[in-house]
N, C-alpha and C positions, 0 to 999 in steps of 0.2 A: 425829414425823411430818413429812414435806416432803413435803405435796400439790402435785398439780399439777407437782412439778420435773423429768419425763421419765423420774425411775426409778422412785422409790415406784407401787407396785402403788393406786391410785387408788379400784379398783371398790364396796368397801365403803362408800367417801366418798359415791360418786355414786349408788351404789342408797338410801342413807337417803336423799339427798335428792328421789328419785323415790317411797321409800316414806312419806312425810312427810305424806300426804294434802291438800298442797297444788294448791289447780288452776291454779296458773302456779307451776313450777320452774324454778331458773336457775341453771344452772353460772357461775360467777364465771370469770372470766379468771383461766387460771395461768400461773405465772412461765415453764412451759418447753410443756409439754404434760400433761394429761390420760395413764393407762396403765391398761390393761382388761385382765383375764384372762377374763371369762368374761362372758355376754349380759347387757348390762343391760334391764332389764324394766318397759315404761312401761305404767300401769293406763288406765284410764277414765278418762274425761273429764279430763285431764292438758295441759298447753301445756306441753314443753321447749325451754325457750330459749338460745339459746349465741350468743356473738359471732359474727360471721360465718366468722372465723379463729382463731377457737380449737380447737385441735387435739385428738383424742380418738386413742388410738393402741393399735394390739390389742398386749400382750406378745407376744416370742417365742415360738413353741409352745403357743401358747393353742387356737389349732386351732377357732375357734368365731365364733358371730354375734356383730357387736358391742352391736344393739340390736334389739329386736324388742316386742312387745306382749305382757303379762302372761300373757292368757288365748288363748292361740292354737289352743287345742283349740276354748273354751267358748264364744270372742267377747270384745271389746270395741267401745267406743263411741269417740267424740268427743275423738281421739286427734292431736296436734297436732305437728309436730317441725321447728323453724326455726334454723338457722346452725349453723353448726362444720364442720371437716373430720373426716372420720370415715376415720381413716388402717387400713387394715385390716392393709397391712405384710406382702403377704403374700409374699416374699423368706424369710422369719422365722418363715412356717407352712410346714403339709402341703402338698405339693404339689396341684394341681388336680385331684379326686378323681371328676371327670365325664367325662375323659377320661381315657386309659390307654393305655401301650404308643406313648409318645411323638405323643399324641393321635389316633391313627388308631380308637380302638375303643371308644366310648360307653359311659357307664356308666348303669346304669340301676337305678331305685330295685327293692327287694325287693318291696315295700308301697306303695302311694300313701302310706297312715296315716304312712310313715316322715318325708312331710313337714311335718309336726307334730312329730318328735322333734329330739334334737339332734343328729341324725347329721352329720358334717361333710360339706359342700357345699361348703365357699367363698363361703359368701355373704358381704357384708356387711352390710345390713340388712333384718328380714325382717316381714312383717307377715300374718298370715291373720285372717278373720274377723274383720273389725273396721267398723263400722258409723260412718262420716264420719270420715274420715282426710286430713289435710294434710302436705305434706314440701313445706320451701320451702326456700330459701335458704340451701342446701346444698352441700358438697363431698366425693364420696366417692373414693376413692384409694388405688388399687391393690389390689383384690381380690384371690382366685385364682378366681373364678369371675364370678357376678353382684353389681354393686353394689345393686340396690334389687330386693328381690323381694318383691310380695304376690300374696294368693291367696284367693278370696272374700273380696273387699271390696268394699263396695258405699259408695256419696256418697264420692269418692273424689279430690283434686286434690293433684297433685305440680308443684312449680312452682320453677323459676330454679334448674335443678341443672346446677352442674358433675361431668365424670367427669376425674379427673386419674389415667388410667394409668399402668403400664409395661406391657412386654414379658411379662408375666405369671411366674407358674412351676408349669411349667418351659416352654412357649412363649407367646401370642400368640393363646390359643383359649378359645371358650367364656365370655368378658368382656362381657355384657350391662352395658347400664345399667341401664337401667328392665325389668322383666320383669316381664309380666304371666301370670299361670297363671290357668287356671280358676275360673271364679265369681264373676270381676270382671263391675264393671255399673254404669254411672251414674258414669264419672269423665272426668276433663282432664287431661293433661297440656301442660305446656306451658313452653319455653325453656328443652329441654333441651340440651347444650351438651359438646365434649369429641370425641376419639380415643377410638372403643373396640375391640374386636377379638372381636365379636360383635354382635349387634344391638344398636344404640342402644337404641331403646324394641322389646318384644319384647311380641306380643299371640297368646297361644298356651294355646289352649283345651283340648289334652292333651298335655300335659308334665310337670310333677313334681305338677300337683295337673288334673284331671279338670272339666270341667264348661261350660256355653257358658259365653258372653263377649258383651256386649252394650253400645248404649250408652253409647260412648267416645270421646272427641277428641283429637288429637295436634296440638296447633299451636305450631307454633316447633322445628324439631331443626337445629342448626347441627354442621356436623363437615368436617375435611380429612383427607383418606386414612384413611380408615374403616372398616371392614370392611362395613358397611350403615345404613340409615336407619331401617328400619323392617319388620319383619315380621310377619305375622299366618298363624295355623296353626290349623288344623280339621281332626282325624281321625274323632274319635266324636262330638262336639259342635261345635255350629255357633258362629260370629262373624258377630255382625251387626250394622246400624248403627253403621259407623264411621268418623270423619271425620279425615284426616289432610292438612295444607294448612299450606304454609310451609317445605318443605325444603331445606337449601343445602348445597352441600358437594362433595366428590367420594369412591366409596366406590369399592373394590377388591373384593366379592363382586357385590351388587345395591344399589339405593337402596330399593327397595320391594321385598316379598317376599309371593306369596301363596301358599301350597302345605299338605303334608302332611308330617309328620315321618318316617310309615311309609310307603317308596312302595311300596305295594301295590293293586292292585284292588278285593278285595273290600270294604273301608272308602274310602268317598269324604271330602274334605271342603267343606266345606257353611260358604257364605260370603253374607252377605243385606246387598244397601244400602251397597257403597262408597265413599265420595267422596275422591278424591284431586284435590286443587286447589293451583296454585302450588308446584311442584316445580322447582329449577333446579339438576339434576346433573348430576355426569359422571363414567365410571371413572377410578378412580385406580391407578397403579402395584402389580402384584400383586408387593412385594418378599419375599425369601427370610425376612424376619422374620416374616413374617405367617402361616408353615408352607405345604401342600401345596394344589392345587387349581388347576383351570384355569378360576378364576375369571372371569380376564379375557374369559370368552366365554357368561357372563351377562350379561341383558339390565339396564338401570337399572330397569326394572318388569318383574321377572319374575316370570308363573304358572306355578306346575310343572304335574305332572300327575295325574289321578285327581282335580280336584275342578269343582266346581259352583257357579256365582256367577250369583246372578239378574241382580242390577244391578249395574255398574260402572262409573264417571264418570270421566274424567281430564282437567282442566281446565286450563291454562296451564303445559303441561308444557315447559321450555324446557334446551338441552343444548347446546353448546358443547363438543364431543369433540375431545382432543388423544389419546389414549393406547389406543382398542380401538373399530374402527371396526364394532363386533356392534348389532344392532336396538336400537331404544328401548324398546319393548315384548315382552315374548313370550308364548306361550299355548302351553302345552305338549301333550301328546299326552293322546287319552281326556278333555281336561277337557270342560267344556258352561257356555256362559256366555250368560244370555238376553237381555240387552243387556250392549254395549258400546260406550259414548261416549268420542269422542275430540275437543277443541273447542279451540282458541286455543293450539295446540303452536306450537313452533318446535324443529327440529334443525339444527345446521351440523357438516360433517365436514370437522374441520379437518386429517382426517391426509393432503389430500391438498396442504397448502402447503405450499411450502417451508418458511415457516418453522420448522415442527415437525417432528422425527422422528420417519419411518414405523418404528411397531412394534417397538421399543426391547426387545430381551428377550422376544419373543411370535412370533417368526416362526411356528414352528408353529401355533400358536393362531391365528395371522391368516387362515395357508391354512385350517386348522378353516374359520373365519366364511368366508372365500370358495367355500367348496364347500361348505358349505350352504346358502348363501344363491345358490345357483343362478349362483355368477361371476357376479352385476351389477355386483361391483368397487366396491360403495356400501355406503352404511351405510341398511339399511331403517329405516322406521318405526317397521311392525311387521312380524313374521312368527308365524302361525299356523297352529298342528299341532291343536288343537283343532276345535271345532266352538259357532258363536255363531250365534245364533237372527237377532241383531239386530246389524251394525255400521254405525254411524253416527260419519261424519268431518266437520268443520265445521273451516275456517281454519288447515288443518296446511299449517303455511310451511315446506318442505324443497324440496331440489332433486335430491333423489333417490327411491328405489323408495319408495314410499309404503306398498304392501302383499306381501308375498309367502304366498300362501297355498296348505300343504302339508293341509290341513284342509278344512273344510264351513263355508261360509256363507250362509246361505240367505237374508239382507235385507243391503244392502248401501246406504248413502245417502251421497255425497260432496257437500258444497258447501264454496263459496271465498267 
């Protein structure tokens, strides 16, 4: 045998030592890398620990998760996972199995149940049902899908993760970091780090697993030309209590995202208790690698439409725009939002110095934003197609249209 040297098939090695019934497990540093063929499977009450840069790496055509928890049907507990790169390699798998038809055409589960089997997803590590779970100090590396996905977990902190991309395969889609499904409750995230081409952290309550979502913090997401920061989704089940504060970066879809998957009517979704504090984004370059969409004329905190938000806080939102002069905020059509605070923002629109070039690759897109935005030739605030019970503005430092509203607002409070 030559463990550890980059060929030999590994996994046997490293499941005894996870089956070993020890509760601190430790992969030893190998000569080249770590090579997996198939999920390896951490029990109860378990601490795996790995150099910070010790590399774990999926075979070719292995086509599967690389780590996951034993009992993902049944549950586990007091489940621990610190350092290594968990190289998923996915050049070397099945292509990206959630989009299709050159990612224009969603794929969608037969079963919820199936997300408990081993049906190939693209993940690379997955966790459901697990009762006090840590992932820290980590590197995960090139998916074909999402890098961290759990799903009903509850006491829950993921912490100091890097996402080390590519381009995906076969494009630039569908590349969560952190994703959360249904049934989460009671967790942190925080410093999370990396280029991804899907949501960073992804907080979505009907998606491959069903259920609210409650109870959660996002602090620290660092990212440059990103696809987004942060998303949260409610179609059948609500998200609520959630706190997300500390974001830097520049993103090319939205920085914040709050909407529905299915944009239909008759299912609303149902958002309770936001707090968004210390945000300082801005759009980034929608380049042809990143595939289709006229991103560039979403907003950095955009609400779609069809949902319902009691409360919503947005605290020292600050933006410095070089590249797509579209609103800060938006509120889409049919939603209903019972407050909305707005307090210690700053925007500047710098697309109109010299020193930056006006709308590089976006011409069409820019007329879009000026014929919507009513030719005020600025970059709004906000602009609302909605309808908000309550908005209240305190110390928004812009020097342009502050509000354009195509909507209902029935309280309105501005102070400086």
């Amino acid at each position: 045998m030559h463990i550890g040297n980059g060929t030999y098939d590994d996994t046997n090695y490293l499941q005894e030592l996870l089956d070993s019934g020890k509760r601190h497990v430790y992969f030893p540093q190998p000569e080249v890398c770590y090579t997996i063929s198939r999920p390896l499977l951490i029990h109860s009450n378990t601490s795996l620990v790995l150099d910070r840069f010790t590399e774990i790496k999926l075979k070719a055509g292995s086509d599967c998760i690389m780590l996951k928890n034993a009992d993902d049907r049944s549950g586990n507990e007091n489940i621990s996972v610190s350092g290594g790169i968990w190289n998923f390699n996915n050049k070397e798998q099945a292509p990206n199995p959630i989009c299709t038809n050159e990612g224009r055409e969603p794929f969608m589960l037969p079963n919820k149940s199936e997300y408990f089997s081993d049906l190939y997803l693209g993940v690379a590590l997955r966790f459901s049902h697990v009762k006090n779970l840590t992932l820290k100090a980590l590197t995960v590396k090139d998916p074909a899908t999402f890098g961290i996905q759990i799903g009903f977990v509850e006491y829950f902190t993921i912490s100091d993760i890097t996402f080390d991309y590519n381009l995906g395969n076969p494009i630039a889609l569908n590349m969560d970091g952190v994703h959360l499904d249904g049934g989460c409750r009671y967790g942190h995230i925080e410093n999370v780090k990396g280029t991804t081409h899907d949501d960073l952290v992804a907080i979505n309550a009907d998606d491959f697993a069903s259920g609210p979502i409650s109870d959660i913090t996002v602090n620290g997401v660092y990212s440059e030309s990103c696809h987004s920061a942060v998303r949260l989704l409610s179609v059948h089940y609500p998200v609520k209590n959630i706190s997300v504060s500390n974001v830097y970066g520049s993103f090319y879809r939205y920085a914040i995202c709050i909407s529905k998957f299915y944009e239909t009517e008759e299912v609303r979704g149902s958002f309770s208790n936001l707090v968004f504090k210390n945000i300082a984004v801005s759009k980034a370059p929608l380049l042809p690698k990143y595939g289709v969409g006229k991103w560039i004329t979403c907003a950095p905190l955009h609400i779609g439409e069809n949902v319902d938000i009691d409360v919503l806080s947005v605290e020292n939102l600050s933006r410095h725009e070089t590249v797509s002069p579209v609103e800060s905020i938006y509120v889409g059509e049919n939603t209903n939002i019972g407050v909305l605070s707005a307090r210690d923002c700053v925007q500047h629109n710098l697309l109109n110095h010299s020193d930056y070039v006006k709308g590089v690759g976006y011409k069409d897109d820019i007329n879009e934003l000026r014929e919507r935005n009513k030719d005020t030739n600025d970059m709004p605030f906000l602009v609302n197609k909605g309808t908000i019970r309550h908005l209240n503005f305190a110390g928004i430092n812009t020097e342009e249209t502050l509000l354009i509203n195509d909507g209902t607002i029935h309280n309105q409070t501005v102070s400086y």
